[in-house]
C-alpha positions in Angstrom: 203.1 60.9 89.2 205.0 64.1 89.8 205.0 65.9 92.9 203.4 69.2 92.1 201.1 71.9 93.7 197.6 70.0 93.8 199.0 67.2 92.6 198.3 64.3 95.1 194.9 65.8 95.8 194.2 65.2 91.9 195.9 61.7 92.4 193.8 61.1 95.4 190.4 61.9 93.9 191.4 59.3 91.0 193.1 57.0 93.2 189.5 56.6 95.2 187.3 56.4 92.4 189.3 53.4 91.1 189.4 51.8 94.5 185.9 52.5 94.9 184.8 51.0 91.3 187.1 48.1 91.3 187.6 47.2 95.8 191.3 47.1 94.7 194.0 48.9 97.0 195.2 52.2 94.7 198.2 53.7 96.7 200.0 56.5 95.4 203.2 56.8 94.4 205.1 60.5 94.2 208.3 62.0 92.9 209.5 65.4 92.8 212.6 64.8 90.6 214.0 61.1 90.4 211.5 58.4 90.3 214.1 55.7 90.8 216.0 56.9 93.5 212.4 58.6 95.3 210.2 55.8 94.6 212.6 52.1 94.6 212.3 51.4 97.9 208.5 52.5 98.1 208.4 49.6 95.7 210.0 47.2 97.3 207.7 47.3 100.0 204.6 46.1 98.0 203.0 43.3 98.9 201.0 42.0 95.9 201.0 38.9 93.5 199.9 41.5 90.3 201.1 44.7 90.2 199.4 47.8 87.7 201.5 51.1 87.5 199.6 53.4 86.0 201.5 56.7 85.1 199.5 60.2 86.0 200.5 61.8 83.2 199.4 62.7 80.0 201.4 61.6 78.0 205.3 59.4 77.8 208.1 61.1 78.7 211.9 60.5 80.1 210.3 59.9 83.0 207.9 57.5 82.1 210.1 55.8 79.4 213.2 55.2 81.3 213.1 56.4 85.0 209.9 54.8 86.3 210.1 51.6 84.7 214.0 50.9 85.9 212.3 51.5 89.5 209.0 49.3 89.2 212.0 46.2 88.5 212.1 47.0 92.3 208.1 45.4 93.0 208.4 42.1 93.6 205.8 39.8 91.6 204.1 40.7 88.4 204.2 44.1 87.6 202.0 45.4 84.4 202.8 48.8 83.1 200.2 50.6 81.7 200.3 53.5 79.4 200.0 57.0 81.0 196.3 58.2 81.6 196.2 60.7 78.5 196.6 58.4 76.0 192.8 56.7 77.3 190.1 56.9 74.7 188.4 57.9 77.4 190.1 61.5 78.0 188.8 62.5 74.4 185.1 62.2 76.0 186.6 64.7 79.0 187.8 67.0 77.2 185.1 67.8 75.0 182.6 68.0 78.5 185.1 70.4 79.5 184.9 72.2 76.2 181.4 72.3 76.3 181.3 73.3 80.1 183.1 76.5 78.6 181.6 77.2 76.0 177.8 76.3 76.1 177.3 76.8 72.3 179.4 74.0 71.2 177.4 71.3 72.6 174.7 72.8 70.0 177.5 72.1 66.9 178.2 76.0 66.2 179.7 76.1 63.1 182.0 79.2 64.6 183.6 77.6 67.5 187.4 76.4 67.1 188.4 73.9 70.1 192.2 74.5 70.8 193.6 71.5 72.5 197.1 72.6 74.6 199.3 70.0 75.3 202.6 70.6 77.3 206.1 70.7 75.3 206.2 71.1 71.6 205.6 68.8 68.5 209.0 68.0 68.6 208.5 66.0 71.3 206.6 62.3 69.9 204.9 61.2 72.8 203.4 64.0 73.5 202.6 64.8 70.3 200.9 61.2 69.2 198.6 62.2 72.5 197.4 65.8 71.2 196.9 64.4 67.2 195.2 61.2 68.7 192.5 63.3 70.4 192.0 66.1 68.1 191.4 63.3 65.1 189.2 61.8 67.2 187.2 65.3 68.2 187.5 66.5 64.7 185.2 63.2 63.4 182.6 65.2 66.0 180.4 67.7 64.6 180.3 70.0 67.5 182.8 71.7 66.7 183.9 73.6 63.4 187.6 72.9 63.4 189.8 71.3 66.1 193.5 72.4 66.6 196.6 71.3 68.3 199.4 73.4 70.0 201.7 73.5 72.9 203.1 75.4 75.7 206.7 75.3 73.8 206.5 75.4 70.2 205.3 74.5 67.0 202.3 75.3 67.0 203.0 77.8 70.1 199.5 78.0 72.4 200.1 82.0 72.0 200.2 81.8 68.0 197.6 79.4 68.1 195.0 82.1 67.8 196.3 83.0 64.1 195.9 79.1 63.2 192.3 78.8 64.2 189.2 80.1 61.5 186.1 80.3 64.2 184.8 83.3 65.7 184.5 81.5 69.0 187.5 80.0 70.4 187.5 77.4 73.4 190.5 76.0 75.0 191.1 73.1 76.5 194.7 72.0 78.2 195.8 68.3 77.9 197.3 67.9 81.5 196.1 65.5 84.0 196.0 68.4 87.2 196.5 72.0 87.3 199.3 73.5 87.5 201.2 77.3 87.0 201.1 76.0 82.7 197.5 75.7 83.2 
């Protein structure tokens, strides 16, 4: 993943739940700005016959398109990409926990509460945008919720013009990044 404030602590936390669940060794892997020149020889250091890279992210980007898979050719053995966190059926099932964690009326299916989901860039971007429409189709077949909305930090919709978009007279927001950061 990125290097960021809080970051590796978020990393670690999933990083030992995984070991824990699966007795695998999870190391983490950090990059502040080049993931092949920071991370290559990281890689070729590993000593494994399989290999899973798991990107701690929410969704693809440059990064996790081009950058970190030219470095992972530095592992030797089998290496498996996976995709990056966010994209997990799973996350839908998070983020409407944390949506009812802040807003305790939801979880009773309030027909006035609109759940904002804020994903980082703009539409304009695919990956990131396949991520944010995957989980708000799946959250609007809920009924918890009276209408489920997309934006972004960027652009189209913006996360400050969201409010205009939305019907509810309740409004809960929920970002789509995998730690906090200054966006969140």
């Amino acid at each position: 993943g990125r290097e960021a404030r809080g970051a590796r602590e978020a990393f670690r936390v999933h990083a030992d739940r995984l070991a824990d669940r699966t007795g695998i060794d999870v190391e983490i892997a950090c990059y502040a700005e080049e993931p092949g020149r920071e991370l290559r020889d990281r890689f070729r250091e590993i000593d494994a016959d399989v290999t899973y890279a798991v990107p701690m992210c929410a969704a693809h980007g440059y990064d996790t398109v081009d950058a970190i898979p030219a470095a992972l050719s530095a592992i030797p053995g089998d290496v498996r990409y996976c995709d990056p966190v966010g994209t997990s059926p799973a996350v839908t099932d998070v983020i409407a926990a944390r949506a009812d964690a802040a807003d305790r009326g939801a979880a009773a299916g309030n027909a006035d509460v609109s759940l904002v989901l804020v994903a980082f860039g703009s539409s304009s971007k695919p990956h990131g945008r396949r991520m944010a429409e995957y989980h708000t189709d799946r959250l609007r077949s809920r009924p918890e919720y009276a209408e489920v909305v997309p934006c972004y930090l960027l652009q189209n919709p913006a996360v400050e013009c969201v409010r205009y978009a939305v019907t509810g007279d309740r409004i809960v927001a929920v970002p789509l990044f995998v730690n906090r950061s200054a966006a969140t």
